[in-house]
N, C-alpha and C positions, 0 to 999 in steps of 0.2 A: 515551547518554540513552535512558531507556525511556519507558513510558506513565505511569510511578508520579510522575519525575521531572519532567516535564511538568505534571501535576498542582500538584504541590507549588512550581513557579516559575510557574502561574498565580494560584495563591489565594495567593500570595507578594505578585504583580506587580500585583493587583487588590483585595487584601482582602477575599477570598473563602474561606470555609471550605472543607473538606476536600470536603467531601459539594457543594459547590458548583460546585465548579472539576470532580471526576470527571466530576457529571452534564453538564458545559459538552463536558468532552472527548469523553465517548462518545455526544452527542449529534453533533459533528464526526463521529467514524469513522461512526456508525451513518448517516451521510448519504453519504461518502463509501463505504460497501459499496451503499447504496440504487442507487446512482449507477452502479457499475460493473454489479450487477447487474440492470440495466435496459437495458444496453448501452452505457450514457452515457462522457465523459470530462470527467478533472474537470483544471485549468489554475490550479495557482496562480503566477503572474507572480511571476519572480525565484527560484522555486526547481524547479518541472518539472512535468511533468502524468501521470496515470495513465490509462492505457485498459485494456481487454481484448482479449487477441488469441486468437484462437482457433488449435487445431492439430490437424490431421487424424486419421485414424487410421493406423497405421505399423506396421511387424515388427520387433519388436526382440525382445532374448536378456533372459532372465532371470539376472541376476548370480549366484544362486546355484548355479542347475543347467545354464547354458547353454543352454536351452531354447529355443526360437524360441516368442517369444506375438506377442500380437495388440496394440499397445498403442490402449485408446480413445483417442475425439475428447476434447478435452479445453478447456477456456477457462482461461486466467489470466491473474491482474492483472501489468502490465509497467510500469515507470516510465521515463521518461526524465528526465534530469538539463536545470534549464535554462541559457541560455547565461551568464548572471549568477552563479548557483551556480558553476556549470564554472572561472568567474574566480576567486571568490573562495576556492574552494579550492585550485586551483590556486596562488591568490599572484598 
C-alpha cells in the first residue's frame, strides 16, 4: 500500500472526494515531519511510534574507491514496531 492508495480507501471510506482525502493525508504526514523535526515523537497506540535518533560523526570507506572519509553527524526518523502490531502480524 502507498500514499496514492490510502488516499483512495479514505475518500472511499468517508465520501470524500479525491482533492479531499489527499489534502486530509498530507496534512497528517506534514504534522508528523513538523513533529520529528522539532525533536518531538509521535505514538500511535496499537501500531508504534517514530522518533529521531541522532548519530555521530565516524570514519568510514567509500564503496567506490575504498577511500577512508569522514562520515557527518547525521539525524534520522526510526520506527519502532508496537506490541499489538508485532501480534497481529505475527499471527
Amino acid at each position: 500500500m502507498n500514499k496514492i492508495d490510502v488516499i483512495k480507501v479514505l475518500a472511499e471510506k468517508k465520501n470524500l472526494t479525491g482533492k479531499q482525502a489527499t489534502e486530509i493525508v498530507n496534512l497528517i504526514f506534514k504534522g508528523f515531519i513538523n513533529e520529528l523535526n522539532n525533536g518531538g515523537r509521535i505514538e500511535i497506540r496499537g501500531f508504534g511510534s517514530f522518533n529521531v535518533r541522532k548519530y555521530e560523526s565516524y570514519k568510514g570507506r567509500d564503496p567506490r574507491t575504498g577511500k577512508a572519509i569522514q562520515v557527518k553527524p547525521k539525524r534520522l526518523p526510526y520506527f519502532k514496531v508496537g506490541r499489538e502490531l508485532k501480534k497481529m502480524v505475527d499471527g
